[in-house]
C-alpha positions in Angstrom: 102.6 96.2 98.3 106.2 95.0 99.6 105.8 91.5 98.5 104.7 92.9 94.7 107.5 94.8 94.7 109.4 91.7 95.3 107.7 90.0 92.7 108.8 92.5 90.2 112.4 92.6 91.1 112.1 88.7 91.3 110.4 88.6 87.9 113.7 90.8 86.6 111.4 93.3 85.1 113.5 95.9 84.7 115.8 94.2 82.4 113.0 92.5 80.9 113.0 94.0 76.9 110.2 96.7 76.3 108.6 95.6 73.1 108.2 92.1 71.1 107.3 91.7 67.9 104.1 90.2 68.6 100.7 90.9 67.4 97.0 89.2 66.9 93.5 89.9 65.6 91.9 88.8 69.0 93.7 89.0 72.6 94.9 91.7 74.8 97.6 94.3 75.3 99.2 94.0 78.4 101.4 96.5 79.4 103.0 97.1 82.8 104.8 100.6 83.5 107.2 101.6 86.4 109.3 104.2 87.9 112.3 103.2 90.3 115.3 105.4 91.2 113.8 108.3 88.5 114.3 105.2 85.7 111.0 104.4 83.8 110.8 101.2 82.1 107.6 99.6 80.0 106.8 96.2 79.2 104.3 95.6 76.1 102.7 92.0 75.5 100.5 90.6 73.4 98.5 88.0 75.3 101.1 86.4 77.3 100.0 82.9 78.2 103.4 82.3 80.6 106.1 84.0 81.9 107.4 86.8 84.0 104.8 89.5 82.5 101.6 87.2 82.7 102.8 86.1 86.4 102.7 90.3 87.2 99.7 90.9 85.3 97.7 88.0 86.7 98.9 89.3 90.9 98.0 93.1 89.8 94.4 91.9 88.5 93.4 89.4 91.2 95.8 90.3 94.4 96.1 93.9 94.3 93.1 94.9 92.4 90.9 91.7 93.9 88.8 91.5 90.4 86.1 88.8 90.6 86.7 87.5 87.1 87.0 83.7 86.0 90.9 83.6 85.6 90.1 81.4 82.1 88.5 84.3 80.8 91.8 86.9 80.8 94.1 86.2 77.9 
């Protein structure tokens, strides 16, 4: 859990802006929530395909949560 931690602080997430205006017909909604020091902060992404929120997304789906899914198939 340390080392994710460091990847979000490393990522700059908490100065990473909340919302895009982004949007599509077919993909996903990412969104990544936390809570440090009592401050809340949200991230809300359509599909990333690079970048600080898809690198997060990607370690909390296959190193944290260890889901056996082809990686091609996430978007």
């Amino acid at each position: 859990m340390d080392k994710f931690l460091e990847r979000v602080k490393g990522a700059g997430f908490w100065e990473i802006p909340s919302y895009e205006k982004t949007w599509g017909l077919d993909g996903a909604q990412w969104i990544i929530e936390g809570v440090e020091d009592g401050k809340y902060h949200v991230v809300d992404r359509w599909t990333p395909t690079k970048g600080p929120i898809r690198e997060l997304g990607m370690t909390l789906v296959f190193t944290l949560a260890q889901l056996k899914i082809p990686q091609d198939e996430l978007y």
